[in-house]
C-alpha positions in Angstrom: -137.9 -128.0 55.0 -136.1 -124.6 54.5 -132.7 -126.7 53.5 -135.1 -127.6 50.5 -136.9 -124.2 50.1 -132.9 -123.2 50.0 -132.1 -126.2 47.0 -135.2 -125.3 45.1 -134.2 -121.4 45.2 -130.1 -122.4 44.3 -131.5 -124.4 41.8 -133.7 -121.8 39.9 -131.0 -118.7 40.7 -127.8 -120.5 40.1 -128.1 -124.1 38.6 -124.7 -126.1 38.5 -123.8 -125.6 34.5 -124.5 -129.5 32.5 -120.6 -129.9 31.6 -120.0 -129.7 35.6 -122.5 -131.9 36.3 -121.1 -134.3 33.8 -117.5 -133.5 35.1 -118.3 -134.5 38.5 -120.7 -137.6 37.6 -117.1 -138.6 35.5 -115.0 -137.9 38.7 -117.1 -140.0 40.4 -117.3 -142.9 37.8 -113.6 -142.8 38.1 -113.6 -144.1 41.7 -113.0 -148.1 41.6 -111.6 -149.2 44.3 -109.8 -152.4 42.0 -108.2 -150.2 40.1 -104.8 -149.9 40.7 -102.6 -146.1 40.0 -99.9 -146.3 37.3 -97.4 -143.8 39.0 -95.7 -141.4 36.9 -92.0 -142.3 37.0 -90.7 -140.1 33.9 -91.4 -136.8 32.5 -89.2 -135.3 30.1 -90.5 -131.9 31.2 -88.8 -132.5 34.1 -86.5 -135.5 34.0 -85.1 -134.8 30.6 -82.2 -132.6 29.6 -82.8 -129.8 27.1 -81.8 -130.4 23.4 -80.5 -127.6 21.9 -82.5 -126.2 18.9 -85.3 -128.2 19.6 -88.4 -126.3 19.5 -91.4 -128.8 19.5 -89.9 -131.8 20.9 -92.9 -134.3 22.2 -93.5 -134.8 25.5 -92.5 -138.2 26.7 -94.0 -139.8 29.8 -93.5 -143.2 31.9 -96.3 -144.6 34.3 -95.6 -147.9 36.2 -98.2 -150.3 38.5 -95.9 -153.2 38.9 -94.8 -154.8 36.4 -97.1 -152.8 34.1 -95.4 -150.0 32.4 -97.1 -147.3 29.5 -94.3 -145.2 27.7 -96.6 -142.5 26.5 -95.9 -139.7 23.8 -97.5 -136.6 23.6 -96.7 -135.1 20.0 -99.3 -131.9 18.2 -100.8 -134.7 16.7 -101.8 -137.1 19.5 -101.0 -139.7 21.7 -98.9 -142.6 20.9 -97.4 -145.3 23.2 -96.8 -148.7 23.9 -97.5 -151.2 27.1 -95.1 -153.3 28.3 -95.3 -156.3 28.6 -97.8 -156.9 25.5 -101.1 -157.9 25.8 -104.4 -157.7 24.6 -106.0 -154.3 26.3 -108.1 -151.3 25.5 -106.4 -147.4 26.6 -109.4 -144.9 27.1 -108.2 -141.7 27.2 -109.7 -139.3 30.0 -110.4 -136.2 30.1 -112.2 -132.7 30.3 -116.2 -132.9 29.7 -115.7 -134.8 26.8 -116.4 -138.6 27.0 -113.4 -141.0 27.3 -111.5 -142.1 24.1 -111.0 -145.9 23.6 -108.4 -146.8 22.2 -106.9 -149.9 21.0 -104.3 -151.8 21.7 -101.9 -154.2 19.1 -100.3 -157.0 19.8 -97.3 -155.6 20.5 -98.7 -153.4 23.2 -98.4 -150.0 20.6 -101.2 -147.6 20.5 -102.2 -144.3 19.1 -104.8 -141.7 19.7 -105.7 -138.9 16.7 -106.4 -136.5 19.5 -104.5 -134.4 22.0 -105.9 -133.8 24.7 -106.2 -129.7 25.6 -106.7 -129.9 29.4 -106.0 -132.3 32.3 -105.4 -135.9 31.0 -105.5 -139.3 32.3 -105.2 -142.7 31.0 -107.4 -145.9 32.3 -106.1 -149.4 30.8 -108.4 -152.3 30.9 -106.6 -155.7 30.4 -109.0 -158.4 30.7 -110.2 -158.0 34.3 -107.3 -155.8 35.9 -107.8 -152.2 35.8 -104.9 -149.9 35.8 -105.2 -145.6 36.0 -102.6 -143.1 35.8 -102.0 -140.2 37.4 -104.2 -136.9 35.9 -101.5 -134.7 34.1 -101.8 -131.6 31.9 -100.9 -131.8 28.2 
């Protein structure tokens, strides 16, 4: 009884903001247990060594689950990337409180997204029935 009295009062006083809500309904959508985690095995903001006079190079990540690998690029104007081996798939692009980008994937395994993300990024691949997340980075 007062733990609800308490709810009722939090509620009115200090409500949890709608994007945090949503954030935290996402997180929780997130968790599938047949998904399998594409670890991050190459970052060139940490594996790579510094060209000289390059000022905006892109970002270039690798995430392997197996024998699943996405070579990812993060560039001012997007994402592009490529699965290897090919196959028919769809990339959504996670992030922030905004909704998850699908996007396709050719039949060489290329893809491309118009948007960069601004925050915290993940990627979730969906080939057929298999399931395959990456570990959340920051752009």
């Amino acid at each position: 009884m007062l733990e609800e009295e308490l709810r009722r009062a939090a509620a009115v006083r200090d409500p949890v903001p709608t994007e945090l809500r949503q954030l935290a309904l996402d997180a929780y959508a997130l968790y599938d247990l047949d998904a399998r985690v594409a670890e991050l095995t190459f970052d060139s903001l940490v594996d790579a060594l510094p060209i000289r006079g390059a000022t905006d190079a892109p970002r270039m990540l690798t995430f392997r689950a197996g024998e699943l690998t996405v070579d990812v690029e993060v560039t001012g104007q997007g994402l592009m990337g490529q699965v290897l081996p090919p196959q028919p798939a769809l990339i959504e692009v996670l992030g922030g409180p905004q909704s998850a980008l699908p996007v396709p994937v050719d039949e060489l395994g290329r893809f491309t997204s118009g948007a960069r993300p601004a925050g915290p990024f993940a990627l979730r691949l969906r080939t057929g029935a298999d399931v395959v997340v990456t570990e959340w980075l920051r752009a």
